[in-house]
Biopython code that builds the backbone (N, CA, C, O; Angstrom):
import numpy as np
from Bio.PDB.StructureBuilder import StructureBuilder

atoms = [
    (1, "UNK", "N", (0.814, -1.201, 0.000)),
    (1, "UNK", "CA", (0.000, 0.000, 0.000)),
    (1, "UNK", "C", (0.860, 1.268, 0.000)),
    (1, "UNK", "O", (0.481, 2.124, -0.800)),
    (2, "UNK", "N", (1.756, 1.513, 0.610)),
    (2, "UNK", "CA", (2.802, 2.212, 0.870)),
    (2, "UNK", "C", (3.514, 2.554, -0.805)),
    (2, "UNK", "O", (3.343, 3.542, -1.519)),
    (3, "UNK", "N", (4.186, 1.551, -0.999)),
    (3, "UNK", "CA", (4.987, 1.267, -2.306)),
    (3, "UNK", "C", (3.853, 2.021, -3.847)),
    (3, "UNK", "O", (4.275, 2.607, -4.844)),
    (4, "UNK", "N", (2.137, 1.636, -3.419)),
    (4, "UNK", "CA", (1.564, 2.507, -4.207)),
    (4, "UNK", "C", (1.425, 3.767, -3.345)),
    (4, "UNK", "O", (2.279, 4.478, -3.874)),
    (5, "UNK", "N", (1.058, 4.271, -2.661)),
    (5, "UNK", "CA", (1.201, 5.455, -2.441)),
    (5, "UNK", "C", (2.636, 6.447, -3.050)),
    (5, "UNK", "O", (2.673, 7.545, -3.605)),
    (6, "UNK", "N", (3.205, 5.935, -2.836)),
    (6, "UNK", "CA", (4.582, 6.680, -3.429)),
    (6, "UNK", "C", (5.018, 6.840, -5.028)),
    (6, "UNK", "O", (5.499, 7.813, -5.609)),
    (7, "UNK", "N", (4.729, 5.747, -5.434)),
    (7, "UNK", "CA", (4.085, 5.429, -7.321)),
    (7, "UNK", "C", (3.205, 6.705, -7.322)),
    (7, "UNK", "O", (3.827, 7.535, -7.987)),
    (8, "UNK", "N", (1.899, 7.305, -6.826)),
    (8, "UNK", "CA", (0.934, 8.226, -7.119)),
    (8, "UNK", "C", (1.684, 9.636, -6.676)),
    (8, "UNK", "O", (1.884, 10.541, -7.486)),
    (9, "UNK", "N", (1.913, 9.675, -5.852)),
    (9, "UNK", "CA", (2.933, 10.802, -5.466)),
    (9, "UNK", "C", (4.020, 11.269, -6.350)),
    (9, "UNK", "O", (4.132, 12.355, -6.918)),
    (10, "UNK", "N", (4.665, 10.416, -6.357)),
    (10, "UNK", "CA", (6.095, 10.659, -7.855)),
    (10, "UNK", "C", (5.149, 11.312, -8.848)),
    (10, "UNK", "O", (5.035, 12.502, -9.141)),
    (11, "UNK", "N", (4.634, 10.465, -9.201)),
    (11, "UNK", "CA", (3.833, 10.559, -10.630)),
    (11, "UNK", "C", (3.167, 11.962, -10.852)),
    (11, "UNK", "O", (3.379, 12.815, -11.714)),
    (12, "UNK", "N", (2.265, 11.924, -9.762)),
    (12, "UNK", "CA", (2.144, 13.490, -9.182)),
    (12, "UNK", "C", (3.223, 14.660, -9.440)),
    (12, "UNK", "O", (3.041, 15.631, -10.174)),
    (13, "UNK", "N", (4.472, 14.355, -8.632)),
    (13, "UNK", "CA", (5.161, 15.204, -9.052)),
    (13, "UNK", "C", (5.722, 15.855, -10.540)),
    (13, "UNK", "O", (5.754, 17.033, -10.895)),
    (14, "UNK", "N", (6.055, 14.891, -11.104)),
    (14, "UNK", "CA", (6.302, 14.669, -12.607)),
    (14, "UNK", "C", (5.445, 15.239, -13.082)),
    (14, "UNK", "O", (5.855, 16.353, -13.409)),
    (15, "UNK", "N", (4.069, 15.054, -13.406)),
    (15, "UNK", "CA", (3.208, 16.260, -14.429)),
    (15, "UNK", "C", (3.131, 17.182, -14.263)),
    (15, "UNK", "O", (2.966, 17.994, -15.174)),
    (16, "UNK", "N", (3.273, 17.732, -12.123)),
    (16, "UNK", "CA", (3.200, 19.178, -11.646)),
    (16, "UNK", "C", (4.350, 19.840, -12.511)),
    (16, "UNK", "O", (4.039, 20.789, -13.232)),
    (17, "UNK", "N", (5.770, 19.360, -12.479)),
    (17, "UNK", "CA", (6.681, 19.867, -12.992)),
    (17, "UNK", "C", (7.111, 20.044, -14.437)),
    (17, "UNK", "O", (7.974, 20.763, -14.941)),
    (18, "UNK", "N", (6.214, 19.135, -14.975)),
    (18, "UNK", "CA", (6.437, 19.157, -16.507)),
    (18, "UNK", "C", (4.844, 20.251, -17.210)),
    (18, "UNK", "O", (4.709, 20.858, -18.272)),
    (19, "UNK", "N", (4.006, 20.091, -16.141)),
    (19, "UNK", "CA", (2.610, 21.394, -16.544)),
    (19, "UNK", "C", (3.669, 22.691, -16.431)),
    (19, "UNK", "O", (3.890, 23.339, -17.454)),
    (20, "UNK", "N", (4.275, 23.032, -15.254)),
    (20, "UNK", "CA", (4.879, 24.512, -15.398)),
    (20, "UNK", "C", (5.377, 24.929, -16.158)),
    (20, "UNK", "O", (6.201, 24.176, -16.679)),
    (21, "UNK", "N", (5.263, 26.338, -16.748)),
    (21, "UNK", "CA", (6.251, 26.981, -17.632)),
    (21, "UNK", "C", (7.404, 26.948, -17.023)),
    (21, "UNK", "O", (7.477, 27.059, -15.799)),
    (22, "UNK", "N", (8.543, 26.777, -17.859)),
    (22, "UNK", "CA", (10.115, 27.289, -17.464)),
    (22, "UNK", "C", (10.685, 28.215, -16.964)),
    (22, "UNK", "O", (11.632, 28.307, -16.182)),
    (23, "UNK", "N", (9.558, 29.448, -17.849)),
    (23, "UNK", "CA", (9.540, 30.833, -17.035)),
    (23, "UNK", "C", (8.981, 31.348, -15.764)),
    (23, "UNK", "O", (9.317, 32.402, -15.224)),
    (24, "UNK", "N", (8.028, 30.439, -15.305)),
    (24, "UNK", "CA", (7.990, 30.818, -13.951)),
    (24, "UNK", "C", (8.906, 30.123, -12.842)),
    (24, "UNK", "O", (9.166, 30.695, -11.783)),
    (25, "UNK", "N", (9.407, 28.761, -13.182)),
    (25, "UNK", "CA", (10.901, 28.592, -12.754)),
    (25, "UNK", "C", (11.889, 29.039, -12.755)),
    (25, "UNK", "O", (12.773, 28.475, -12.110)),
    (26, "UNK", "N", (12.127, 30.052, -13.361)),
    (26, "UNK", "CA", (12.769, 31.183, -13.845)),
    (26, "UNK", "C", (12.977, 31.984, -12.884)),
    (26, "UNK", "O", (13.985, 32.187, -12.208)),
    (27, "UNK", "N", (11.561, 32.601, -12.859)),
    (27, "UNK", "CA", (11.409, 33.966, -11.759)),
    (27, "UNK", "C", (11.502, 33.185, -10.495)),
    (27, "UNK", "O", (12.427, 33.665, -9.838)),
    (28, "UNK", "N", (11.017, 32.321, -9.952)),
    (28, "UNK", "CA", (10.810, 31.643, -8.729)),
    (28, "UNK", "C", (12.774, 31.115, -8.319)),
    (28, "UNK", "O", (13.157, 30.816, -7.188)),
    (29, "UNK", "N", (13.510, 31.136, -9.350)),
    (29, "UNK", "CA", (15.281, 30.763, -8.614)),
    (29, "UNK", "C", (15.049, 29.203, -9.179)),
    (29, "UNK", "O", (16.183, 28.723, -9.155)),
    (30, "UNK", "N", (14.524, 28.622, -9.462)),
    (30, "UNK", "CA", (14.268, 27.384, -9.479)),
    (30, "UNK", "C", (14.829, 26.774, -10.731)),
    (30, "UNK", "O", (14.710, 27.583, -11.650)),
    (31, "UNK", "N", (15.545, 25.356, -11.219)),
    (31, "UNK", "CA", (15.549, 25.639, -12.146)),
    (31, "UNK", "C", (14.548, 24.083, -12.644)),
    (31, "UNK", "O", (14.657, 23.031, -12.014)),
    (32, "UNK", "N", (13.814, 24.213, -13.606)),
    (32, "UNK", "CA", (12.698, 23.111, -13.837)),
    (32, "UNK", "C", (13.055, 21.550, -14.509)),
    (32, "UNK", "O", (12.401, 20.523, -14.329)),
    (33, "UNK", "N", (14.680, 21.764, -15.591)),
    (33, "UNK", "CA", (15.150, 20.933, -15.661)),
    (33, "UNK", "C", (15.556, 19.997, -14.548)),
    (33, "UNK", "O", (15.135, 18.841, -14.543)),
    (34, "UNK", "N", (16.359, 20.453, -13.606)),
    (34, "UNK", "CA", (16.673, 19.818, -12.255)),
    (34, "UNK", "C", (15.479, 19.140, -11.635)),
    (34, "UNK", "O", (15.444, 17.912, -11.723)),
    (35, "UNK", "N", (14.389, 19.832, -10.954)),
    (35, "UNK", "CA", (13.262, 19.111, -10.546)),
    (35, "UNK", "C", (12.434, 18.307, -11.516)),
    (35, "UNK", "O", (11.464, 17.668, -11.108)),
    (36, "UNK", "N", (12.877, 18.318, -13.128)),
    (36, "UNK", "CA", (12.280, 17.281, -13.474)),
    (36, "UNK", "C", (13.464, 15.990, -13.731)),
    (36, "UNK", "O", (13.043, 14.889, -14.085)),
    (37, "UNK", "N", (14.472, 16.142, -13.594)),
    (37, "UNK", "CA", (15.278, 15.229, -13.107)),
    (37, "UNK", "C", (14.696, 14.479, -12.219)),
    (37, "UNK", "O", (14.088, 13.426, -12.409)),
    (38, "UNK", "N", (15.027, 15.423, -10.560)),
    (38, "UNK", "CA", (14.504, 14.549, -9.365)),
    (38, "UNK", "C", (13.226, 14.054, -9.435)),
    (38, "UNK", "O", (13.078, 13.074, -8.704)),
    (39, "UNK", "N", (12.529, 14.286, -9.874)),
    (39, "UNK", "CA", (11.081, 13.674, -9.922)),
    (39, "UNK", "C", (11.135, 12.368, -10.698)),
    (39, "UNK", "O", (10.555, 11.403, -10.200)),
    (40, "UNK", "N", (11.673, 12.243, -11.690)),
    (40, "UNK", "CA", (11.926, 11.270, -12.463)),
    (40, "UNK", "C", (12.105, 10.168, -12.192)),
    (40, "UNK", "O", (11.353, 9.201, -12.311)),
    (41, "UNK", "N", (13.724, 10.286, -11.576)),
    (41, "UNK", "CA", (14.419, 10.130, -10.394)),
    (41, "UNK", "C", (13.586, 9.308, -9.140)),
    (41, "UNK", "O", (14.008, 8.275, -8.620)),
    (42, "UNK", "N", (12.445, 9.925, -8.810)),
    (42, "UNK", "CA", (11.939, 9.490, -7.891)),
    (42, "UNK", "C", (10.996, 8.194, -8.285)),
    (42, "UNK", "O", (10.762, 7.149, -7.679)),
    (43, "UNK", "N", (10.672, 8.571, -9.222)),
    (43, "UNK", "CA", (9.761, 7.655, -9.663)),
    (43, "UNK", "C", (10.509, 6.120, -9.644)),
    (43, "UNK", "O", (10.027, 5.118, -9.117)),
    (44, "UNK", "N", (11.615, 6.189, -10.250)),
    (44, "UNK", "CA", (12.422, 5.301, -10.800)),
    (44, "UNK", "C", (13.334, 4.389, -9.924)),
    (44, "UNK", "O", (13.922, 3.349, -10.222)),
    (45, "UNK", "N", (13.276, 5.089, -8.747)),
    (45, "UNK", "CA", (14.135, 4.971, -7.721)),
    (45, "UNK", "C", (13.844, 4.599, -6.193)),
    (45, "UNK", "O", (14.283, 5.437, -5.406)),
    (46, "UNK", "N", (13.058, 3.287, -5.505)),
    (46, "UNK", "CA", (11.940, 3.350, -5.049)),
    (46, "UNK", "C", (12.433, 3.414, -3.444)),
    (46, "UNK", "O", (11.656, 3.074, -2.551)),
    (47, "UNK", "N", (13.940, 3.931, -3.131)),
    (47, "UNK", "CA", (14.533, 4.189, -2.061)),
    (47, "UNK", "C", (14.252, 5.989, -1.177)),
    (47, "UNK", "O", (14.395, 6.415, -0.031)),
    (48, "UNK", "N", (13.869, 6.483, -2.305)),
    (48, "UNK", "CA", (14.037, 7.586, -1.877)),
    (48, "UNK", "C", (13.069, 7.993, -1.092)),
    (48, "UNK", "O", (13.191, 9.053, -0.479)),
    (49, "UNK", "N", (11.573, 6.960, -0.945)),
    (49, "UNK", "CA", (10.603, 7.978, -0.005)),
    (49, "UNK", "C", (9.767, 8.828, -0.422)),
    (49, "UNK", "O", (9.335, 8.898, -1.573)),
    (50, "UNK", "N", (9.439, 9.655, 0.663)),
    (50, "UNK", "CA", (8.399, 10.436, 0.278)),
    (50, "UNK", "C", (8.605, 11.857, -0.295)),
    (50, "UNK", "O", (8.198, 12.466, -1.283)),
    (51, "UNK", "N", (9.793, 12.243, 1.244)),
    (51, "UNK", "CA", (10.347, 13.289, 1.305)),
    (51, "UNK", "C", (10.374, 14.277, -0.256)),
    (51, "UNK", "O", (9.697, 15.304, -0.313)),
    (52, "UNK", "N", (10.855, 14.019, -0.934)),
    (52, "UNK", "CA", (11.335, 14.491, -2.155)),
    (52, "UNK", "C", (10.044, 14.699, -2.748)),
    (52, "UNK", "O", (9.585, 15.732, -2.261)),
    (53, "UNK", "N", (9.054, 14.073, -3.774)),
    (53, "UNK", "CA", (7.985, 14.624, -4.406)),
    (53, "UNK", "C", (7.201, 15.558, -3.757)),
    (53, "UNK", "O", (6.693, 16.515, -4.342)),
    (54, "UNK", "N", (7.004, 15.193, -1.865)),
    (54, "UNK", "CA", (5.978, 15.882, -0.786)),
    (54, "UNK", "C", (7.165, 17.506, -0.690)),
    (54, "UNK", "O", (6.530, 18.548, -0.531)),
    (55, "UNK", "N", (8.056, 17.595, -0.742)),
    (55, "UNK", "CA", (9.003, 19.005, -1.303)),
    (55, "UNK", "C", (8.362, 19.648, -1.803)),
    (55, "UNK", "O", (7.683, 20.590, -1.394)),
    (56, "UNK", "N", (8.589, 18.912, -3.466)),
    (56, "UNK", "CA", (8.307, 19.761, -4.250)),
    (56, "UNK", "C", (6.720, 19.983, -4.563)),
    (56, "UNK", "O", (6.299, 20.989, -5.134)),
    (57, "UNK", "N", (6.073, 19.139, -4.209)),
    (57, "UNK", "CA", (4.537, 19.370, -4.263)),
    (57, "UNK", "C", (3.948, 20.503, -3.023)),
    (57, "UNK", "O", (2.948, 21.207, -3.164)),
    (58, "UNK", "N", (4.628, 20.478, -2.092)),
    (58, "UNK", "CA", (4.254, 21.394, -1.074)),
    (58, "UNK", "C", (5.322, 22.448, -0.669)),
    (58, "UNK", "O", (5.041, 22.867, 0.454)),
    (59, "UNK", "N", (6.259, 22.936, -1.085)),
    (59, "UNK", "CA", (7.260, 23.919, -1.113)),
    (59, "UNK", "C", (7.591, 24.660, -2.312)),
    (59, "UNK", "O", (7.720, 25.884, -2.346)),
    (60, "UNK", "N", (7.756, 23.691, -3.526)),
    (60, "UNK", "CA", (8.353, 24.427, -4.401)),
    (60, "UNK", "C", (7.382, 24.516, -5.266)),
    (60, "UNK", "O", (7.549, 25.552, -5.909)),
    (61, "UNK", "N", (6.280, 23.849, -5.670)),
    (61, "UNK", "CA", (5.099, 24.288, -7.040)),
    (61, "UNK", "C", (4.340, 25.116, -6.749)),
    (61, "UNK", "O", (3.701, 25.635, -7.665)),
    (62, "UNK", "N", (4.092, 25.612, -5.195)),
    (62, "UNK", "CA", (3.378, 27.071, -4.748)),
    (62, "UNK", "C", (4.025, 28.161, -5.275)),
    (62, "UNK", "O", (3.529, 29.083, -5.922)),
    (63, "UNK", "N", (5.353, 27.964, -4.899)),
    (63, "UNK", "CA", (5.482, 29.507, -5.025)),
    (63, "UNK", "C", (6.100, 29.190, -6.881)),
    (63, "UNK", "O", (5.694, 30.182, -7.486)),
    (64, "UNK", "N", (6.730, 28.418, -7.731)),
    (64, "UNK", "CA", (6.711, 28.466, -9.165)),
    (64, "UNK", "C", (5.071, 28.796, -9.928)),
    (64, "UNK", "O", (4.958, 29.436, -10.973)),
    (65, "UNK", "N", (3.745, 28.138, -9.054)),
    (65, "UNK", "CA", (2.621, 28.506, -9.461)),
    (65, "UNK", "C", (2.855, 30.095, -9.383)),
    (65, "UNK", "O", (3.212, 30.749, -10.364)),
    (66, "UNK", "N", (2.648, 30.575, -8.276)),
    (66, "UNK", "CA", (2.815, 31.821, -7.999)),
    (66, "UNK", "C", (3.437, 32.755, -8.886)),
    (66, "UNK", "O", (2.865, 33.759, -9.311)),
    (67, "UNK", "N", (4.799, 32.370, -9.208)),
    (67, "UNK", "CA", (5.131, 33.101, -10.127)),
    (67, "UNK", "C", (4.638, 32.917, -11.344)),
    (67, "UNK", "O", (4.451, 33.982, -11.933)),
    (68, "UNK", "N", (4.323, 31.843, -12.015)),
    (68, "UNK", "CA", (3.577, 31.780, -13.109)),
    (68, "UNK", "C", (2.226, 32.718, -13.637)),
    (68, "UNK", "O", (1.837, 33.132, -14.729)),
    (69, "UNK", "N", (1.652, 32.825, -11.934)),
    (69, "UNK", "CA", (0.509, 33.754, -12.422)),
    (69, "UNK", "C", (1.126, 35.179, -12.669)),
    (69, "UNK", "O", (0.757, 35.837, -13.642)),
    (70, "UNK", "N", (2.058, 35.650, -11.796)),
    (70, "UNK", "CA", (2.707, 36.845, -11.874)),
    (70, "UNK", "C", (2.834, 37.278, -13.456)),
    (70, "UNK", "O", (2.368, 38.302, -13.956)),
    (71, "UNK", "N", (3.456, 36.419, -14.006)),
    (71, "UNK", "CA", (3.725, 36.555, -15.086)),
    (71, "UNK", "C", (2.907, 36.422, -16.170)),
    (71, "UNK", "O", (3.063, 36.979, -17.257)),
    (72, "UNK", "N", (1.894, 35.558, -15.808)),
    (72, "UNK", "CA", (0.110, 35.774, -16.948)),
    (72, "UNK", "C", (-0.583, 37.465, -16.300)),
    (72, "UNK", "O", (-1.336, 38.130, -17.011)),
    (73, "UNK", "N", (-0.260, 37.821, -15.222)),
    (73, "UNK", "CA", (-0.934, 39.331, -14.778)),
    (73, "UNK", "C", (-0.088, 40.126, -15.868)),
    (73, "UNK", "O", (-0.781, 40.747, -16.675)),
    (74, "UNK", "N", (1.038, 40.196, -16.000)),
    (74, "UNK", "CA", (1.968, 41.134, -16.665)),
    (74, "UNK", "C", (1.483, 41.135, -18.170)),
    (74, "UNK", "O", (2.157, 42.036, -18.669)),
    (75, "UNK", "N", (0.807, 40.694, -18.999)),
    (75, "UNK", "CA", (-0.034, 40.607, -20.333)),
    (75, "UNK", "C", (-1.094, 41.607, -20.136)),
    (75, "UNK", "O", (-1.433, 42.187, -21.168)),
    (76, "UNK", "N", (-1.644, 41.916, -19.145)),
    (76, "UNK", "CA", (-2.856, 42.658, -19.120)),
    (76, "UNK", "C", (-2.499, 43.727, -18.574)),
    (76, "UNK", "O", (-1.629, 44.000, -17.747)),
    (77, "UNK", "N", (-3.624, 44.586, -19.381)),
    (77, "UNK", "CA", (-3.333, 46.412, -19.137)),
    (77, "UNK", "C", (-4.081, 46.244, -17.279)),
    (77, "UNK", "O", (-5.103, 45.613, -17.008)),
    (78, "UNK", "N", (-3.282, 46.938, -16.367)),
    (78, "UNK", "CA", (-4.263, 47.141, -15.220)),
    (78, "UNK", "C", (-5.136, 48.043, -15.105)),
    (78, "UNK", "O", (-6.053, 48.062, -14.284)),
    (79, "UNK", "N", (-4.878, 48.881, -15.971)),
    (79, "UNK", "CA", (-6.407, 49.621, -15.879)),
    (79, "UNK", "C", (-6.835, 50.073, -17.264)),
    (79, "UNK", "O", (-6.138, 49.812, -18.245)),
    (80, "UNK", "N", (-7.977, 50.750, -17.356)),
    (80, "UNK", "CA", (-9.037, 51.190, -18.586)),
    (80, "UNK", "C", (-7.535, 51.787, -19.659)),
    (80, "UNK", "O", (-7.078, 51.330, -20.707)),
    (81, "UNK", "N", (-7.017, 53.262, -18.597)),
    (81, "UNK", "CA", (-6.441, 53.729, -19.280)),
    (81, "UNK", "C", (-5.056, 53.723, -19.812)),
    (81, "UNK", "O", (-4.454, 54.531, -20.520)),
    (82, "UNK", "N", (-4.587, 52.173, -19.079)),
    (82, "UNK", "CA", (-3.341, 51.442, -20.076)),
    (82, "UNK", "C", (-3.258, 50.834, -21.268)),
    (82, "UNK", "O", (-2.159, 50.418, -21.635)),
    (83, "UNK", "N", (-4.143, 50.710, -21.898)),
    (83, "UNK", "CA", (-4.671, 50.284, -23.316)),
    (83, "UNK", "C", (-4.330, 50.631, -24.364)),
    (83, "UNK", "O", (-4.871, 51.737, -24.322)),
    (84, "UNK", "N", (-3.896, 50.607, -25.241)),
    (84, "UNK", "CA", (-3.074, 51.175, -26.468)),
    (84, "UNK", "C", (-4.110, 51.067, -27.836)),
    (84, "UNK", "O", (-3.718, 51.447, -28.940)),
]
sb = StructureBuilder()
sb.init_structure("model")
sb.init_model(0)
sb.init_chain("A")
sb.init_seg("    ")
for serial, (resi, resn, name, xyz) in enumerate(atoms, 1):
    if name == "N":
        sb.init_residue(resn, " ", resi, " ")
    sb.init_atom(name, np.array(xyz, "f"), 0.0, 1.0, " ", f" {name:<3s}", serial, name[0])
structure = sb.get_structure()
C-alpha cells in the first residue's frame, strides 16, 4: 500500500513539474530541468521515499505557481487607461 502510495505521489510530481512553464521557474530561482530530473528520479528509484515529491509538491510548485501567475498578470493592461 505504501509502495503505491509513493508510485501516485512521484507521478504526481512529474506532471506538476512538466505542466509549469520554465519561465515561472525562472522567476521563482528554481531551475525546472533539475526538478524534473529529481522527480523522475523518484519515480524510478523506489529508495528515496516520500520526502522528495511531498518538497516539491508542497514547497516548491506554490510559489513556481505563484510566479507563473505573476507573469500571466503582466499581459494585461491594469487599468481602462493602459490600453493602447
Amino acid at each position: 500500500m505504501v509502495a503505491l502510495l509513493k508510485v501516485i505521489v512521484d507521478a504526481w510530481a512529474v506532471v506538476a513539474v512538466h505542466r509549469r512553464p520554465s519561465a515561472a521557474f525562472a522567476r521563482s530561482g528554481r531551475n525546472k530541468a533539475l526538478w524534473l530530473v529529481i522527480a523522475l528520479v523518484g519515480v524510478s528509484v523506489c529508495n528515496t521515499g516520500l520526502l522528495v515529491p511531498l518538497w516539491y509538491l508542497l514547497i516548491v510548485d506554490p510559489e513556481v505557481r505563484r510566479m507563473g501567475h505573476l507573469g500571466d498578470e503582466s499581459r494585461f493592461p491594469s487599468s481602462p487607461g493602459d490600453r493602447a
